[in-house]
C-alpha positions in Angstrom: 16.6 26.0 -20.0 17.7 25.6 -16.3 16.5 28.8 -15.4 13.2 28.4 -17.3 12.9 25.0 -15.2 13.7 26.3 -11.9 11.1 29.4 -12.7 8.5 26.6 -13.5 9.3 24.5 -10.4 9.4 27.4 -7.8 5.6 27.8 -9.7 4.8 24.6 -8.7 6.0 25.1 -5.0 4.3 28.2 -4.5 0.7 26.9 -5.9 1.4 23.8 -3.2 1.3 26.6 -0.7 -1.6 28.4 -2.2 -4.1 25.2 -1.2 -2.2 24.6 2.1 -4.9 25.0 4.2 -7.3 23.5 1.2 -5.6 20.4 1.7 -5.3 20.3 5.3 -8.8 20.3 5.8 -9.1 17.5 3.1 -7.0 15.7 5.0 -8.2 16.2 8.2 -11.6 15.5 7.0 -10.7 12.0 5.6 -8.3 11.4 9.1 -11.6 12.3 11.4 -13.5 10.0 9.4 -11.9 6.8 9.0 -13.3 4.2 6.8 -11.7 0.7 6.2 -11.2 -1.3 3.2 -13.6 -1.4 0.2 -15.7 0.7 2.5 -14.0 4.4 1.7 -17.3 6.2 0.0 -16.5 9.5 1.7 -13.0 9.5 1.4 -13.6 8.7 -2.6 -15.7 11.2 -3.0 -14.1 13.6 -0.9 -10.7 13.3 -3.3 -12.6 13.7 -6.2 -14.6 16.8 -5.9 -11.7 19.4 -5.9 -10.1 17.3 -9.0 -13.3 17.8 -10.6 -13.9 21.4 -9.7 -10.1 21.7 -11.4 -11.3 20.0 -15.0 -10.3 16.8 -14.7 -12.0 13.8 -16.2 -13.8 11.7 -13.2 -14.6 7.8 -12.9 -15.7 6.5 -10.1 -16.0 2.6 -9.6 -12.6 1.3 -12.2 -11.8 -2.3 -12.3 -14.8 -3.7 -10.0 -13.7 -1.8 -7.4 -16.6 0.3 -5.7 -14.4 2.9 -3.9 -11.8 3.2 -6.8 -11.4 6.3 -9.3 -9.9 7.2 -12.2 -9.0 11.1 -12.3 -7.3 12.0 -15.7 -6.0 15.3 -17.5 -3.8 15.8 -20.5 -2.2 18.6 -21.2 0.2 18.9 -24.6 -0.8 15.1 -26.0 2.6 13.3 -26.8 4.0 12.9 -23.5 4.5 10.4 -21.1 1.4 9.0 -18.7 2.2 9.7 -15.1 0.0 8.0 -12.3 0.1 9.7 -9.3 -1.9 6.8 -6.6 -4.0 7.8 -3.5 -4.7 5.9 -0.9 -7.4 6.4 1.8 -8.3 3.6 3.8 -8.3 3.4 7.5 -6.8 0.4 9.6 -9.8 -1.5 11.3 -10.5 -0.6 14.9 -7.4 2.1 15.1 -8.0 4.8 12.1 -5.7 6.0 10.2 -2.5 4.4 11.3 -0.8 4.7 7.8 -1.4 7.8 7.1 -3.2 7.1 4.4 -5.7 10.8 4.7 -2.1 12.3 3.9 -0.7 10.3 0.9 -4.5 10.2 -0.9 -4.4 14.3 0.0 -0.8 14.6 -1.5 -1.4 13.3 -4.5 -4.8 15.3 -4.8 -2.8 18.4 -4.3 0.0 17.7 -6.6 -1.9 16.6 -9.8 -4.3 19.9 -9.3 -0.9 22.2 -8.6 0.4 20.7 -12.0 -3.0 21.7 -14.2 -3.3 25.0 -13.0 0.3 26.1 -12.9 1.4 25.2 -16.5 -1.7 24.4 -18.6 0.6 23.1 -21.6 2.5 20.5 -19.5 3.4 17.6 -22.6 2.2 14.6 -20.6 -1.3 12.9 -19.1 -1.5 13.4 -15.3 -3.7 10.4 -14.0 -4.8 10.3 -10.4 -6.1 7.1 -9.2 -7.8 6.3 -6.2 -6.5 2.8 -5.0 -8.8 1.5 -2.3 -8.0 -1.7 0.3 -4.3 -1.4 0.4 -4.6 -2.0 4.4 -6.7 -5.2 3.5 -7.8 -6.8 0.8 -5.3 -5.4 -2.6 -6.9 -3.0 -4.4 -3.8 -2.0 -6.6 -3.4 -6.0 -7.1 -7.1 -6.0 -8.5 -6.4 -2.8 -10.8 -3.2 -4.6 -12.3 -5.2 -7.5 -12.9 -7.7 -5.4 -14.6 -5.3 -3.5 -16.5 -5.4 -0.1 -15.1 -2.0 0.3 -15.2 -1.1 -1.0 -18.7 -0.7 2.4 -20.3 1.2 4.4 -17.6 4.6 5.3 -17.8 5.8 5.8 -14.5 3.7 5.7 -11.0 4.2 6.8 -7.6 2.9 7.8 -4.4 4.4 9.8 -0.7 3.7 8.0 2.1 4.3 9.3 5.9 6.8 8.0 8.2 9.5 8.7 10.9 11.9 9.0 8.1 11.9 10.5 4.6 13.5 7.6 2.9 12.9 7.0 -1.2 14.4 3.4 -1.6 13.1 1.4 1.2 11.5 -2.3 0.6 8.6 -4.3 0.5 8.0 -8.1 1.5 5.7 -10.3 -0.2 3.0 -11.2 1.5 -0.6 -13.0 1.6 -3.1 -13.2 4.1 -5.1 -16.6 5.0 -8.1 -17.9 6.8 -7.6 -21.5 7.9 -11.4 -22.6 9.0 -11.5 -26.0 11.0 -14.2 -28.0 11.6 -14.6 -30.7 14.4 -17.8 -32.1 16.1 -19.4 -30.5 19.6 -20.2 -32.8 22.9 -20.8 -32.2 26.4 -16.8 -31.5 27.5 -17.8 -33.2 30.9 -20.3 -35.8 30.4 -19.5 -37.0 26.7 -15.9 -35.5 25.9 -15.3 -38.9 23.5 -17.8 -37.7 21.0 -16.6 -34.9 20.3 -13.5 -33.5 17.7 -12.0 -30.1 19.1 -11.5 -27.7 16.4 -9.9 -25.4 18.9 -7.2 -28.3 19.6 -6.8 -28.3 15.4 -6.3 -24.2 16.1 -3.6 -24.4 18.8 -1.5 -27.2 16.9 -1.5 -25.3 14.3 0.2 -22.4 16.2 2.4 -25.3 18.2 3.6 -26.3 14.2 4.0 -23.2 13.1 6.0 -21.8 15.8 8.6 -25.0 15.3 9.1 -24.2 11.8 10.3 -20.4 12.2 14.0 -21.9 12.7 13.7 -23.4 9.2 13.0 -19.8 7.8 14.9 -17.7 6.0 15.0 -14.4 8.5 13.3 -12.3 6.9 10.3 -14.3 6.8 7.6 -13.2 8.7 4.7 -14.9 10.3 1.9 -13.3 12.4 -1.7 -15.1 13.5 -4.5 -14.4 15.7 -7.3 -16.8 16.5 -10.3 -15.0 15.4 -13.0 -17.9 16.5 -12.1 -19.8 19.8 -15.3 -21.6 20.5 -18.7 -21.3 22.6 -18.5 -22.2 25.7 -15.9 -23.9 27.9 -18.5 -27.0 28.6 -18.8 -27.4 24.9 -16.2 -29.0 22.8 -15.8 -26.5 19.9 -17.3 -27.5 16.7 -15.9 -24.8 14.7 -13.1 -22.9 15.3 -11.0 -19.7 12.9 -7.8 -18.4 12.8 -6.2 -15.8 10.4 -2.7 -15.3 9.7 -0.7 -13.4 7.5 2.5 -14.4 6.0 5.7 -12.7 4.1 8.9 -13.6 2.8 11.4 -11.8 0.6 9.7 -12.2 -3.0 7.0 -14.2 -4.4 8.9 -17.1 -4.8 10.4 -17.5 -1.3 6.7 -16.5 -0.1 5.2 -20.1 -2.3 7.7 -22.3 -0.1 6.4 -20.5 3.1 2.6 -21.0 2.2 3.7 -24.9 1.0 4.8 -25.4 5.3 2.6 -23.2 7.1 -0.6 -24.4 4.8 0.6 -28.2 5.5 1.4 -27.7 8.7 -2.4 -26.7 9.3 -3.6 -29.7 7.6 -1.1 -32.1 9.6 -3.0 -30.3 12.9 -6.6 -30.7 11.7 -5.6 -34.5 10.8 -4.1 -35.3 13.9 -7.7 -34.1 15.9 -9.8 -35.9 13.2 -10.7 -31.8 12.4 -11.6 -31.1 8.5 -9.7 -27.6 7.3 -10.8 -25.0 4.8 -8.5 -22.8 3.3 -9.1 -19.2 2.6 -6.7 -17.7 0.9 -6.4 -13.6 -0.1 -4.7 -11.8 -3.2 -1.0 -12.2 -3.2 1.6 -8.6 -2.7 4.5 -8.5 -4.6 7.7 -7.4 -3.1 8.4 -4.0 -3.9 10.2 -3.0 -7.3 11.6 0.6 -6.4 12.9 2.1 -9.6 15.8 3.8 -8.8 16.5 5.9 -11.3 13.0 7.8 -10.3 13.6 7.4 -6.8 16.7 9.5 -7.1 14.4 12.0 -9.2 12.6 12.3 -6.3 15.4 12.5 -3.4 16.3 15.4 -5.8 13.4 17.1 -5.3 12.8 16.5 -1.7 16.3 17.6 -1.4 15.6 21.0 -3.1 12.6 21.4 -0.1 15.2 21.2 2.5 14.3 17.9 3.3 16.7 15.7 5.1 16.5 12.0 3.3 17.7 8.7 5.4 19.0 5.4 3.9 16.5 2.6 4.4 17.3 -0.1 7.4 19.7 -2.5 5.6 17.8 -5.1 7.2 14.3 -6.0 8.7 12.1 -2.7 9.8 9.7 -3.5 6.5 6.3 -4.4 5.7 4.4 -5.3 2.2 1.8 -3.1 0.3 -0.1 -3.8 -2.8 1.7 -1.5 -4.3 4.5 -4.5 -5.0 2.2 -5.4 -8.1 2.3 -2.1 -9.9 6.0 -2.0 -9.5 5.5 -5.4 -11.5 4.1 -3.3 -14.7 5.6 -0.4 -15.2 8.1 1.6 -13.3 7.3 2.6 -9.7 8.6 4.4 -6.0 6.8 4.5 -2.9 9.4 7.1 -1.3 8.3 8.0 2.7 8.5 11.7 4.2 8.6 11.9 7.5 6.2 13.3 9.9 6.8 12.5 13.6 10.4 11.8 15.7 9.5 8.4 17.2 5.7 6.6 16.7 5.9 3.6 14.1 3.0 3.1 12.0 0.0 1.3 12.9 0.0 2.7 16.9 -2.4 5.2 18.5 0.6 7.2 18.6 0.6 7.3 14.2 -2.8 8.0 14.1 -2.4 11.6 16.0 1.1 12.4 13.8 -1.2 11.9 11.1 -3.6 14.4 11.9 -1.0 16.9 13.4 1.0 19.7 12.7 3.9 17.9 11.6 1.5 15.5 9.8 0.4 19.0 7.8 3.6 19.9 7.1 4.7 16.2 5.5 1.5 16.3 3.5 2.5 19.9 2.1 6.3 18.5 1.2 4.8 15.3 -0.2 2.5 17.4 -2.6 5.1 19.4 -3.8 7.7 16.6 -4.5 5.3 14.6 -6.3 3.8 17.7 -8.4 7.9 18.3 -9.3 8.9 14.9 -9.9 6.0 14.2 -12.4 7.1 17.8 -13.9 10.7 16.1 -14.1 9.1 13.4 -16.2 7.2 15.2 -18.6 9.8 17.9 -18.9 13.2 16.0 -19.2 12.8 13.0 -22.0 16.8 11.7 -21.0 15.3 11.0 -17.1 12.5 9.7 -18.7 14.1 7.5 -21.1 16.4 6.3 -18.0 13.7 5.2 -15.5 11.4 3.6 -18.5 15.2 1.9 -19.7 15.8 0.2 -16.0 12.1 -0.8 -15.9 12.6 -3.1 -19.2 15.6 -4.3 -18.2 14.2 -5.0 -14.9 11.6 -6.8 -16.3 13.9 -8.7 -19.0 16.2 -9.8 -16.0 12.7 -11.7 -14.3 11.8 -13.2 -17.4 15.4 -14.9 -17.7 14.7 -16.0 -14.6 11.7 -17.8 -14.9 
């Protein structure tokens, strides 16, 4: 059986290889063409055409979403549902930054490599195409809808300085605080007027003194996106954005509880009104382990060199927290540059390089052999699905 396996996997490896430079120039063509959140109509259709040339089933537009799809083949019915999740939107005003050309490529690659290679596979291969994880949730929106209700196990590859398979997620949710005041001349009539712009930069002041009351991994980042008109013009309306994260969904309410009263306390003390604009909520990340290992296994077996996660700080938050919510779930990382962090100029060439190439090729192949794992091996099965119920059992105590 082991040698029947290892047959089948080196299969799998070599049909990777095959559409090397098919994928490379899927990727590259997404990476030259960057399109941001819920704007990704190239990069949608671009994923699905070679999963449609292969026979699967396409639908484009799932759960509301525009730029989502739904790519699905079944090979042997009775097996297990794995969800292999592509992502393809671009950062705003830098490109792809993430990497995000490479992980919706990968797992383009790897569901195609499975249906050709071993027709009879006993399991469903589902690739879907999760739009706005940069901004705005998409995953969040397709486990509202219930997109992920029937899948067994779901994962993606995405690119980094390090191949790492257990690394964490904060919480997070993004928020628009919109404060109005009242313009006058700033020279002739300042006393008429109410400065939203002084509501703005109180709000900042108030902010800034709470951070010594946070826990330290809390994280809080804003930008003022609407400053005023003119410098002779008391500002009438004024706009900041900011972005907040904490360990889990709980410790994230108590952050949103300060921060949002804090920038009611600021508009007050001006005589400002505030608005509150708030955006879908990210889950921390729920890495199942057991399929993590699965796949350090199988990177492993690549020659791929795998790092332990920073014990602390050096993470970020991704939608992908929610699905780890309902059902079991990795976001494992393979490394394709030395020293540029995402979301830098410096990212956005790795991910069209060489090296980039070469991470997507590895990614492909560890996804197409750790969904073959799945299908193939009902006792690793039973083990990831086993610590996702307990998991979810332990939360439910909880609460």
């Amino acid at each position: 059986m082991y040698l029947e396996k290892a047959g089948e996997k080196l299969a799998l490896i070599d049909k990777v290889d095959a559409m090397d430079n098919q994928l490379r120039e899927l990727a590259l063509k997404i990476h030259q063409n960057p399109e941001v959140s819920f704007q990704e109509q190239q990069a949608m259709n671009w994923l699905t055409e070679p999963l449609e040339e292969a026979g699967f089933v396409i639908e484009k537009g799932i759960a509301t979403l525009e730029t989502s799809f739904r790519a699905t083949w079944e090979g042997t019915p009775g097996g297990p549902t794995i969800a292999l999740l592509a992502e393809y939107d671009a950062l705003a005003g830098l490109g792809h930054g993430c990497g995000h050309n490479i992980i919706g490529t990968s797992a383009v690659g790897a569901a195609i490599a499975l249906k050709e290679t071993m027709p009879n596979l006993k399991g469903k291969i589902v690739v879907l195409g999760t739009p706005a994880e940069e901004l705005g949730g998409g995953k969040i929106i397709m486990v509202e809808q219930g997109v992920f209700d029937q899948v067994d196990a779901a994962m993606m590859c995405h690119p980094h300085k390090k191949s790492m398979v257990l690394r964490g997620g904060l919480a997070c949710v993004d928020a628009t605080f919109k404060y109005y005041g009242k313009a006058a001349h700033a020279a002739a009539s300042p006393e008429q007027g109410i400065s939203a712009l002084d509501a703005v930069i109180h709000t900042f002041v108030a902010v800034n003194s709470l951070r010594q009351f946070f826990k330290d991994d809390v994280r809080i980042h804003g930008i003022i996106t609407k400053g005023g008109e003119a410098t002779n013009v008391v500002p009438a309306y004024c706009e900041a954005e900011f972005l907040l994260r904490a360990e889990n969904v709980e410790q994230l309410e108590l952050v949103r509880e300060k921060v949002y009263a804090a920038a009611r306390y600021s508009a007050e003390a001006v005589g400002a009104a505030l608005e509150i604009e708030e955006g879908l909520i990210y889950a921390e990340r729920n890495n199942n382990h057991a399929l993590a290992h699965l796949f350090k296994d199988n990177l492993e077996l690549l020659d791929e060199e795998v790092s332990d996660p920073p014990k602390k700080g050096g993470i970020g938050s991704s939608d992908i927290g929610n699905v780890g919510q309902v059902t079991a779930t990795i976001h494992p990382y393979i490394k394709i540059t030395d020293s540029a962090n995402t979301h830098t100029p410096e990212f956005v060439d790795a991910a069209g390089s060489e090296e980039g190439m070469k991470g997507l090729n590895k990614a492909a192949k560890a996804l197409a052999l750790t969904a073959f794992d799945l299908c193939t091996n009902e006792q690793s099965l039973k083990a990831i699905r086993s610590e996702f119920e307990e998991w979810k059992r332990s939360k439910q105590q909880v609460k």
